[in-house]
C-alpha positions in Angstrom: 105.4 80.3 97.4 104.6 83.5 95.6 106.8 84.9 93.3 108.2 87.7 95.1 109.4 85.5 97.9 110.8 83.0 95.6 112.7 85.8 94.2 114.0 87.2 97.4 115.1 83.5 98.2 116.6 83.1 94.6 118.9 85.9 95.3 119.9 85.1 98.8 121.2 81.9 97.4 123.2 83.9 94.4 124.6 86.5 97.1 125.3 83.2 99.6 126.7 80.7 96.6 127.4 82.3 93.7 126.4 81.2 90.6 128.9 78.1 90.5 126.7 76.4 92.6 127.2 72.8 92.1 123.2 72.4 92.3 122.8 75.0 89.8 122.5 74.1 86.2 120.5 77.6 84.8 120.8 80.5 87.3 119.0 83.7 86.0 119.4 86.9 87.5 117.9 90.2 87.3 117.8 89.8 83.4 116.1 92.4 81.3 116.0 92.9 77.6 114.1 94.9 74.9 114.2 95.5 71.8 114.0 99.2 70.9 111.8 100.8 73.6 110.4 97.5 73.5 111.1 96.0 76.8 110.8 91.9 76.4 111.9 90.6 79.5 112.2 92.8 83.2 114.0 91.5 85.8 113.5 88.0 85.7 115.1 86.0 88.2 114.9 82.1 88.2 117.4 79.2 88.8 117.1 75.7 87.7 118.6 72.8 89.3 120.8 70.1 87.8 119.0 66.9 87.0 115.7 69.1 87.0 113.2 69.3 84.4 111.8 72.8 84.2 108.9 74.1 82.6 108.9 77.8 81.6 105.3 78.8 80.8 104.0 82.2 79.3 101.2 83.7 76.6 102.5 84.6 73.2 104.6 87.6 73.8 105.4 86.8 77.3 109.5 86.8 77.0 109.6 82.9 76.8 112.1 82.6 73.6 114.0 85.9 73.9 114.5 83.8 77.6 115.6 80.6 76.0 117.7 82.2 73.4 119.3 84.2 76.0 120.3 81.3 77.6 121.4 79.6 74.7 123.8 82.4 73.5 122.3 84.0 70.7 121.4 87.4 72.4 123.0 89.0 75.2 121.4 90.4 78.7 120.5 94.1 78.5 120.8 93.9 82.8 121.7 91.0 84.7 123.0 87.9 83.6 122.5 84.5 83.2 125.0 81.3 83.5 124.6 78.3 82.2 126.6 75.1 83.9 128.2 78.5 85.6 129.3 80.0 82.0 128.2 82.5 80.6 126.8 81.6 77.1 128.0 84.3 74.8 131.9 84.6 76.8 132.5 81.0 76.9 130.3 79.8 74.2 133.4 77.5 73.2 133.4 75.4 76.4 129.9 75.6 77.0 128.6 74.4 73.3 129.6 71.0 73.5 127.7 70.8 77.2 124.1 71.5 75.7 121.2 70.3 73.3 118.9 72.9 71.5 115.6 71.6 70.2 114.2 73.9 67.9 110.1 73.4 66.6 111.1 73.1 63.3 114.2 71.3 62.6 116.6 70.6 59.6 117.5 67.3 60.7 117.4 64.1 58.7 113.9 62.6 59.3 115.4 58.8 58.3 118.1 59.1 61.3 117.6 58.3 64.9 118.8 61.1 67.7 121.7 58.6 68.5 122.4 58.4 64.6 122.6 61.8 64.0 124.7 62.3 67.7 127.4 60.3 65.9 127.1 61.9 62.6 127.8 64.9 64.0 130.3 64.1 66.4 132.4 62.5 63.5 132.7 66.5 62.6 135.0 66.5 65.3 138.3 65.9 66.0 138.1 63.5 69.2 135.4 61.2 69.2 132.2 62.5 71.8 130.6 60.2 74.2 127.0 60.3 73.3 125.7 59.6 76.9 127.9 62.6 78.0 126.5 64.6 75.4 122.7 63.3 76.5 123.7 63.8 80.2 124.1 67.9 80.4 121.6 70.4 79.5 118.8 70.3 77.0 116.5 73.3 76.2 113.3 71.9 74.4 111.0 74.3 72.7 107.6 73.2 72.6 108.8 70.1 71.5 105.5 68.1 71.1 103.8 71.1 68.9 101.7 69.5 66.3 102.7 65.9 67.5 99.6 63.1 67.5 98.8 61.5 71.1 101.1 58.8 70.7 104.1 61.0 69.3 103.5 62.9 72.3 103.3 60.4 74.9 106.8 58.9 73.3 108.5 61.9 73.6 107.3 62.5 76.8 108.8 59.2 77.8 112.1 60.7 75.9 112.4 63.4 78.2 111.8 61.2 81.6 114.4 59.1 80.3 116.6 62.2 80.1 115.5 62.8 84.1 116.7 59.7 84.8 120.2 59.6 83.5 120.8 63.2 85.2 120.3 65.6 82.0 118.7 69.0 82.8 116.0 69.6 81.0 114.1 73.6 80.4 111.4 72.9 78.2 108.5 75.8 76.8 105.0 74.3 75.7 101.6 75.7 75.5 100.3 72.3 76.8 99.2 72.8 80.8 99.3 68.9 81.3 102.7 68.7 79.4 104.0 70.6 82.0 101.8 69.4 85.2 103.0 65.5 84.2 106.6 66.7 83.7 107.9 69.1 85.1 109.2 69.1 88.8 108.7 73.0 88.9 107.2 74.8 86.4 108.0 79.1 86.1 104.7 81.4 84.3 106.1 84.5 83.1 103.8 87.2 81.7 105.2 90.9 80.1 108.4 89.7 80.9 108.4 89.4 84.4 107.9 86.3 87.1 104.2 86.0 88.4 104.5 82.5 89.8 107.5 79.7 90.2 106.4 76.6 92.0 106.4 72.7 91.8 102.8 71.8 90.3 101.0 70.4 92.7 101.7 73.5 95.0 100.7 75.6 92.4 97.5 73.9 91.9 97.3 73.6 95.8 96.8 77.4 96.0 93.5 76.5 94.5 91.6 75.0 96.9 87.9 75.7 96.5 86.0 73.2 93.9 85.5 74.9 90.1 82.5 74.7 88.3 83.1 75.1 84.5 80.4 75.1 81.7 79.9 75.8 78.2 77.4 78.2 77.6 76.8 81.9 75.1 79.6 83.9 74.8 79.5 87.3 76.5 77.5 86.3 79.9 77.6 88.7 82.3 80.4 87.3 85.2 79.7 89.8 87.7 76.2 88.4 88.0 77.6 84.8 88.4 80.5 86.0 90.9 77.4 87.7 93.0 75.7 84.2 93.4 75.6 84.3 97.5 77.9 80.5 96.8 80.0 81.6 94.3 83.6 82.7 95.2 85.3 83.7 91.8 83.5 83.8 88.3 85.1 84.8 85.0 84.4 83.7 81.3 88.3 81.8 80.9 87.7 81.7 76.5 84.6 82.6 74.6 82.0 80.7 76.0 83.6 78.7 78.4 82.6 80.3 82.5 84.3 79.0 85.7 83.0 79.5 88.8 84.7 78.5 92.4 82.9 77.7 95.2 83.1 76.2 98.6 79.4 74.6 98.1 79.1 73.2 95.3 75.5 71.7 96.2 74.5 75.3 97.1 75.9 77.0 93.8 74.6 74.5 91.4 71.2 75.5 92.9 71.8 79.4 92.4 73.2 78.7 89.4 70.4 76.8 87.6 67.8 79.1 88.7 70.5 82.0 87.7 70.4 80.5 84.3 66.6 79.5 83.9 65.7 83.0 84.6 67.7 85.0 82.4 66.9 82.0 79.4 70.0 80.6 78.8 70.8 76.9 78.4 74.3 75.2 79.0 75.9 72.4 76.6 78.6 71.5 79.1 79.0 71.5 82.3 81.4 69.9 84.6 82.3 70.2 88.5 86.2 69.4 89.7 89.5 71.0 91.1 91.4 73.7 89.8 94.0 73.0 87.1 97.3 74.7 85.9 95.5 75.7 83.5 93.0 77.5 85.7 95.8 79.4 87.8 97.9 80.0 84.1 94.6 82.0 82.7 93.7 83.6 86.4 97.4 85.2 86.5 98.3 86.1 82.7 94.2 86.4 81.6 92.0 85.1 79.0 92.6 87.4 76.1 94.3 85.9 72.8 97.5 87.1 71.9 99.8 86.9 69.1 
């Protein structure tokens, strides 16, 4: 589904249900913000569902954490709104604070404590005593949360968050990671100059891809309109410095063009692989290549 129909759907449902929607845990809608003549985040219209783990994906700059912190009540809406459990998260921050879990990248937590250990710490700050699984079972937003984590720190916390699933939290996470969010997230959101350019589980996202890529490793700077003219090729672009993609419907037929392409202009390849596109493939193709702070 492209995003323009998923956001003529998304506000059918708002105009049809209202944002108390028992399915709806995040509903976003028309939300714009800037900051000066700055503008961060234009129109953006998403809902997540309860018991959903949601990916939100976006380059440096895109609108990801004004997004998040939007929803977790530290800035307000310039247009639009959003809800949160139906609240709104600056107006009834007092009911709606106990209901949700921030995870920041860097923390100032107590490293010696487990999260159930510091769940009871803190809710000894309290008057009544919390349930922790109640607390666990509402809505977390995690940003990036396996930045600078080694493989098997990931993979734990990864396990973390499908536990979450599976007790009937709802999770919106941000990463950088394309396979974080292929493996899981059940629908994933890319935002780029603070609008919506795609909003879809990811396998139907990847599905949209259907022709094979070829990728390889070769000089930076090739020229990509000679490689898209190969009679087999269907799509050519250079996705980082020296790293090429092609897509083709023949692969057989392109490797051909493509080694004699390469032989006659004198240039030799250190990598090069043949497969189907990625999330990573359609997250470069919609938001580009270029490196942004």
């Amino acid at each position: 589904m492209s995003a323009n129909q998923q956001t003529t759907t998304q506000k059918a449902n708002l105009q049809a249900h209202g944002t108390r929607a028992n399915d709806e845990a995040i509903v976003v809608d028309n939300f714009s913000k800037s900051y000066g003549s700055h503008p961060v985040v234009d129109q953006l219209h998403f809902t997540v569902h309860r018991g959903e783990v949601f990916a939100l994906l976006g380059p440096n700059g895109a609108g990801k954490t004004t997004t998040v912190e939007t929803l977790e009540g530290y800035t307000k809406p310039d247009q639009g709104s959003v809800r949160v459990l139906g609240r709104d998260p600056i107006r009834e921050a007092q009911s709606l604070k106990p209901l949700i879990g921030v995870m920041l990248q860097q923390d100032g937590l107590y490293p010696a404590l487990t999260a159930r250990e510091i769940l009871r710490l803190y809710a000894g700050y309290f008057r009544e005593p919390q349930n922790i699984d109640a607390l666990l079972e509402c809505v977390g937003f995690l940003d990036e949360p396996t930045a600078g984590m080694d493989p098997q720190a990931r993979l734990a916390t990864w396990e973390i968050i499908r536990d979450l699933k599976q007790r009937g939290a709802t999770v919106l996470l941000t990463t950088h990671l394309m396979d974080e969010a292929e493996r899981l997230a059940d629908r994933v959101a890319i935002i780029d100059h603070g609008r919506l350019v795609a909003l879809d589980t990811p396998s139907q996202m990847m599905g949209v891809q259907n022709a094979t890529t070829v990728r390889f490793v070769a000089p930076t700077g090739l020229d990509c309109t000679q490689l898209a003219a190969l009679p087999a090729a269907q799509r050519a672009e250079e996705i980082r410095p020296s790293s090429y993609l092609i897509e083709t419907e023949a692969v057989p037929t392109l490797l051909a063009e493509l080694t004699a392409w390469l032989r006659d202009n004198n240039i030799t390849l250190s990598e090069l692989h043949v497969g189907h596109g990625s999330l990573e493939d359609l997250f470069l193709r919609l938001t580009g290549a270029e490196v942004r702070e």
